[in-house]
N, C-alpha and C positions, 0 to 999 in steps of 0.2 A: 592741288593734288597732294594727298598724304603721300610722304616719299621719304620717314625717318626711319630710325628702327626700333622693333616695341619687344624689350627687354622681357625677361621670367612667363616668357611663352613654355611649358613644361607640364610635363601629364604623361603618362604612358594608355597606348588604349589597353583595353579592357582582352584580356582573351576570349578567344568566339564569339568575339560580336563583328569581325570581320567580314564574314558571312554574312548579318543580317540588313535587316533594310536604314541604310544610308539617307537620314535626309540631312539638307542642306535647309538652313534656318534663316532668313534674311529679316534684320528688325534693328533697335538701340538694341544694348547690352551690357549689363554689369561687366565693370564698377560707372558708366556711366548713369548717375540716379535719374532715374523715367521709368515711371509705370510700365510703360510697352517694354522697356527692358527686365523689369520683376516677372512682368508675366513671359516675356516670352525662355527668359533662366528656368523656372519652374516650369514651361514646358518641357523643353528640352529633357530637363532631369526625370522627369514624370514619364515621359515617351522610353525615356533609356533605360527605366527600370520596368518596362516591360521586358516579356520574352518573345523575342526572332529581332526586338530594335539592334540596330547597328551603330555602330560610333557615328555621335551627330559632329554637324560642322554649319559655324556661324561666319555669316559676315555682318558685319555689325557696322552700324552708319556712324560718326563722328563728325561733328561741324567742324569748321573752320575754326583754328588758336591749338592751344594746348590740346594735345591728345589722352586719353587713358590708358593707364597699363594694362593691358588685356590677357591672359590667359586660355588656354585649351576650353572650349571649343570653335573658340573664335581664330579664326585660320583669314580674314580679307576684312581690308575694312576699306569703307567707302566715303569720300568727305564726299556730305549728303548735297553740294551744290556744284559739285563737279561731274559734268556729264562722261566727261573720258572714266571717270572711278568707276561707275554704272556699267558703261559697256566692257569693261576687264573683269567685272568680277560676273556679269554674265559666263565671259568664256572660261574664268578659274572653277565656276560651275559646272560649265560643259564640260570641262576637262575633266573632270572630279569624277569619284566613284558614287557619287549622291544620283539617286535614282528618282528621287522627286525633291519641289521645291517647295518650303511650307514659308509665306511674308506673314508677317503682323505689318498690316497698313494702319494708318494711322495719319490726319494731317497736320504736316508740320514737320516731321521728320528725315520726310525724303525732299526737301531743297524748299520748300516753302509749303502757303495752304494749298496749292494746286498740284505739290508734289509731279510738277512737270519731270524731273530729272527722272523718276522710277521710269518712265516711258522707255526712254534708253535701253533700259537694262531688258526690259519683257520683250523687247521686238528682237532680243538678239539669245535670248532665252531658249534652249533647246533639251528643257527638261518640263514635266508634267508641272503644273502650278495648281497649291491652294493656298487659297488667300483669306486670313483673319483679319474681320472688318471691326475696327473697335470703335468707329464712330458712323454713321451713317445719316448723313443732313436730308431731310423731307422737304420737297419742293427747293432743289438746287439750283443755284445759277445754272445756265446752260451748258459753259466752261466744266465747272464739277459734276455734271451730269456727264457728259461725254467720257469723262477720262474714268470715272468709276463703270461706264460702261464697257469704256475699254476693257481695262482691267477684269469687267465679268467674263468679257468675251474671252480673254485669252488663259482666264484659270479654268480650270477641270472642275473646280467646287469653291465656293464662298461659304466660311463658315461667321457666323455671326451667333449672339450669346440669347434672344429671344425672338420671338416669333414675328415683334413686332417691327422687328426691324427686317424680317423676310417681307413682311407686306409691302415696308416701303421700299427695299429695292421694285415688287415688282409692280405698284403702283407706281412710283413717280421714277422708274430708270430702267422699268420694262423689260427686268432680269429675273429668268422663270424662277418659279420658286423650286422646280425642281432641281435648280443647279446651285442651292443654298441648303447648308447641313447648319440645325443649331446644338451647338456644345455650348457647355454651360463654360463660364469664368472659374477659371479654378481657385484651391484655396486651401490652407496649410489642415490638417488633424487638427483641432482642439483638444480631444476626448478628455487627457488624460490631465489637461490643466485644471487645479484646485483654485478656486474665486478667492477664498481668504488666504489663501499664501502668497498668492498674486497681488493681490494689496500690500500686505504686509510686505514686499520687498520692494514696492513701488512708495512706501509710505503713505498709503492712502486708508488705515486700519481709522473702521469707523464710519466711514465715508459712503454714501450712495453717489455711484461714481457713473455720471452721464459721459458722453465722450464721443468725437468723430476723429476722424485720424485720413490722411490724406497729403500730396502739396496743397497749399494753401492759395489758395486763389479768390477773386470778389465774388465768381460766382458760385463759390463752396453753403452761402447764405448762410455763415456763421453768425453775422449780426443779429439775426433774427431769433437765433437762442437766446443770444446776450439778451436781448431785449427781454425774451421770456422768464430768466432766470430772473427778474425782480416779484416776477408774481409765483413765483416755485418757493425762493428760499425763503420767505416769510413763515411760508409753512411746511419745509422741510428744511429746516438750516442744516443738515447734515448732508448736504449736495454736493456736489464739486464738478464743475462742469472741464473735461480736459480736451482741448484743441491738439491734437497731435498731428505737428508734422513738419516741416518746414515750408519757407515760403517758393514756390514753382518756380523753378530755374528762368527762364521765360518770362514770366512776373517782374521776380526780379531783376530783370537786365532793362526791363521796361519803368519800372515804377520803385524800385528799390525794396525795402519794406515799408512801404507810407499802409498800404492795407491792413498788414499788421499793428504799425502803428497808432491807425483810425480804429481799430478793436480795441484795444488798451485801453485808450481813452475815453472809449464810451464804457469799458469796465469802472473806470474809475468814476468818471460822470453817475455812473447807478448806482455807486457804493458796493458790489458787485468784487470786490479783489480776494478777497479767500474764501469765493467761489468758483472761480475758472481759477484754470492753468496754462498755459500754453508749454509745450514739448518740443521746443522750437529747433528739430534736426531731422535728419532723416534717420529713421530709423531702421533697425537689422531686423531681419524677420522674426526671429528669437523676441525681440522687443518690443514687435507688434503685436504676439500671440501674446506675451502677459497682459501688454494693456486692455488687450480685447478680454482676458480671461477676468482681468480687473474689473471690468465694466458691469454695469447693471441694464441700465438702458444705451443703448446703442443710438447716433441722430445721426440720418445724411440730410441736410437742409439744404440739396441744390437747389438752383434757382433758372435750369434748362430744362424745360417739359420734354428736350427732344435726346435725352441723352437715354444713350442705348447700351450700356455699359456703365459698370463700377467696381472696380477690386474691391475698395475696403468693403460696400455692402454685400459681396457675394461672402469676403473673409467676416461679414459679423453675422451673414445665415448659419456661414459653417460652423461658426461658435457659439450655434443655438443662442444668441442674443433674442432681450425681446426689443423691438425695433421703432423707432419715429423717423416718419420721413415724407417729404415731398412728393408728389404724386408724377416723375418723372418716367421716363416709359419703362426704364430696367428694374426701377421699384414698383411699377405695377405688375410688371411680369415676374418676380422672384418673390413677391410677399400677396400675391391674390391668395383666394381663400383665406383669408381671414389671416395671413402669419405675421402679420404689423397692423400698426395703424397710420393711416396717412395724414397728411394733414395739409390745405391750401400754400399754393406758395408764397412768401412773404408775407405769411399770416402768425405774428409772434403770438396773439392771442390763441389761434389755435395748438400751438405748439404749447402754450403752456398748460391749455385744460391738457392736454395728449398726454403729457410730459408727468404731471400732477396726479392723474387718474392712474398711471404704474405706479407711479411713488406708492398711491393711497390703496392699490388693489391687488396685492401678493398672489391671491388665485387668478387673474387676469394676466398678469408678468410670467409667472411658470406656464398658464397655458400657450404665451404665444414662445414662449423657449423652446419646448416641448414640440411646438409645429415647426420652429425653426432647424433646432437639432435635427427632426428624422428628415426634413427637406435637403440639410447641410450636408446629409451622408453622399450625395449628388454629386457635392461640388468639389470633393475632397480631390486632389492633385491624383492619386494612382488612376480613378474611376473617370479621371476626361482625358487622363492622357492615352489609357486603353482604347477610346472613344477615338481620339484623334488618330491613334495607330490604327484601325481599326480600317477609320477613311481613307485612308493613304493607300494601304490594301487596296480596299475596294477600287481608288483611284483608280490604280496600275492596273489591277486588272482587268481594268476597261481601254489598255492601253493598246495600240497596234504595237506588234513586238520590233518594229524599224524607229519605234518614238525612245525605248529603253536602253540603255548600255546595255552591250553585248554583253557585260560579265559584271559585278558589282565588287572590284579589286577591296584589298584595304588599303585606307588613306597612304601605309605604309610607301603604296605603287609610286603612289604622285612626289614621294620625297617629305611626306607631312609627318617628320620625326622628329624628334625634342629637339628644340632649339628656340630659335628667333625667328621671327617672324620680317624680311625686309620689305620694304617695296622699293620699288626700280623704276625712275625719272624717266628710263627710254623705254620702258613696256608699260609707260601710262598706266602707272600703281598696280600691276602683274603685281602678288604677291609671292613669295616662298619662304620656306623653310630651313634657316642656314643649319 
């Protein structure tokens, strides 16, 4: 049980957003680095800059060891494998002035891949539920079909990022489609970033600059550039292929960086060294829109056909990139009609005619930007998170009025004023607000 106390908790709300609609956010959370935490920060922020949104509030999941120092809007945190933390911050919910509850699910996060521990918390849950599905397996063990059915059964809406993952809940988990909303992955403005200033502060002046950006994992299918970058630079030596990102936390506690390692070395085996890069940390958001703005060709080379989600490819549509990639199911759904080109998986050969043929065909590269850009206008952070406030609305208002807080207080009610945040060893990590 988290039971210390977590320092430079400080923020003032917002005037008149006490009034508005309250949700309570459950997910990872900056500063702990996880994609599910990026995305669900830049919800929040995006929902709160609409108008009638109300002051948000997080509880944020935290493993076992060293904790993070958290900040406003995170009010409860949960070590993700303790059942008692689950069932407290259910009731810190109930209690709370949050009128609905938005998860980012994800497996892995809430106590392992089975994510048994969330169960806890939803059966004692007496707030409206939607749930963001960022991964969805096709043809699941029985075990993971169950409890994702659960889980449909007890939210009001599942929202999910394409179509194709509405299929497969209701193909293989026999959840309607009518109880599944798709929003797209959000993703930062580009508009106003310059390509050759962005090089030029990156060092990269001169340079046709490939690039995938991401944590770093085997099945990222970086190798497979590599491999293709020996039949590119021959005849574009002015390439630079950059790997941005660090290696997945995860990974790393499993494997160390030997995968990163096993890429070097095949750089160096190809003669291949000032031709890539590696970017080897996590990077600030600020510092993924240059590199993205740096970029010329964009590559996701995953190596899961069944992956139904991707930041960085939703962040390189919004950046009007032109795009290569693997034929995975979020790359089919975000770049059909024509806005990329795909290419087989683990086919370094295909990747380098793909790769080769932008190099060598400048009206081919502007036109697939050109489809990207007005597609990316979509994906921009204000325009999903209106989407997402939108549904929330709707939610409620399909709600019986015995299911809603009699009044929608400000957090002010509950005692959530500047201070610290403790938790309490005899209220089984109860949080508050010293």
């Amino acid at each position: 049980m988290i039971n210390s106390t977590i320092d430079n908790y400080s923020g003032k709300h917002s005037r008149g957003q006490a009034e508005g609609l309250c949700v309570a956010y459950v997910s990872t959370y900056p500063p702990r680095e996880c994609g599910i935490a990026t995305f669900c920060q830049d919800l929040v922020m995006a929902i709160k800059g609409c108008e009638g949104a109300g002051e948000p509030m997080v509880v944020a999941m935290e493993r076992e060891g060293p904790r993070h120092c958290y900040q406003r809007p995170v009010g409860f945190l949960v070590e993700d494998r303790n059942p008692v933390d689950y069932e407290a911050a259910a009731r810190f919910i109930n209690d709370s002035p949050a009128a609905l509850v938005c998860l980012q699910h994800e497996f892995g996060i809430y106590g392992g891949t089975q994510c048994r521990c969330l169960y806890a918390f939803l059966r004692r849950l007496e707030r409206p539920l939607v749930a963001t599905l960022h991964t969805v397996i096709p043809e699941p063990a029985l075990v993971l079909r169950a409890m994702l059915r659960e889980l449909g059964w007890r939210a009001e809406r599942l929202v999910v990022m394409n179509r194709f993952a509405r299929d497969i809940l209701a193909q293989d988990y026999d959840i309607s489609p009518r109880k599944v909303s798709i929003i797209h992955h959000g993703a930062p403005d580009f508009s106003r970033r310059d390509q050759q200033e962005a090089k030029a502060r990156l060092g990269l002046e001169g340079k046709r600059v490939l690039s995938t950006f991401g944590l770093v994992s085997r099945g990222k299918g970086i190798e497979y550039v590599l491999e293709a970058l020996a039949a590119i630079v021959s005849r574009h030596p002015e390439v630079c292929y950059l790997i941005i990102g660090k290696t997945h936390p995860g990974v790393q506690g499993e494997e160390k960086e030997s995968y990163r390692e096993e890429l070097a070395c095949r750089l160096q085996r190809l003669g291949l060294d000032g031709h890539a890069k590696f970017v080897n940390r996590y990077l600030t958001k600020e510092e993924i829109i240059d590199y993205l703005a740096a970029t010329d060709i964009y590559i996701t080379p995953y190596l899961n056909p069944h992956q139904i989600t991707s930041g960085t490819l939703a962040y390189a549509v919004a950046a009007g990139k032109a795009i290569v990639s693997t034929p995975y199911l979020y790359a089919r759904f975000l770049l059909e009609g024509g806005r990329g080109l795909l290419v087989d998986f683990r086919d370094r050969v295909g990747l380098a005619a793909a790769l080769n043929r932008l190099l060598e065909e400048p009206m081919l590269q502007q036109s697939l930007e050109n489809l990207t850009h007005a597609y990316g206008r979509d994906l921009i952070w204000p325009a999903v998170g209106q989407q997402y406030l939108s549904l929330f609305r709707q939610v409620l208002a399909q709600q019986e009025p015995a299911a809603l807080p009699a009044r929608v207080p400000s957090l002010a009610t509950l005692g959530l004023k500047e201070g610290r945040i403790h938790h309490e060893p005899a209220r089984a990590g109860k949080a508050r607000i010293a």
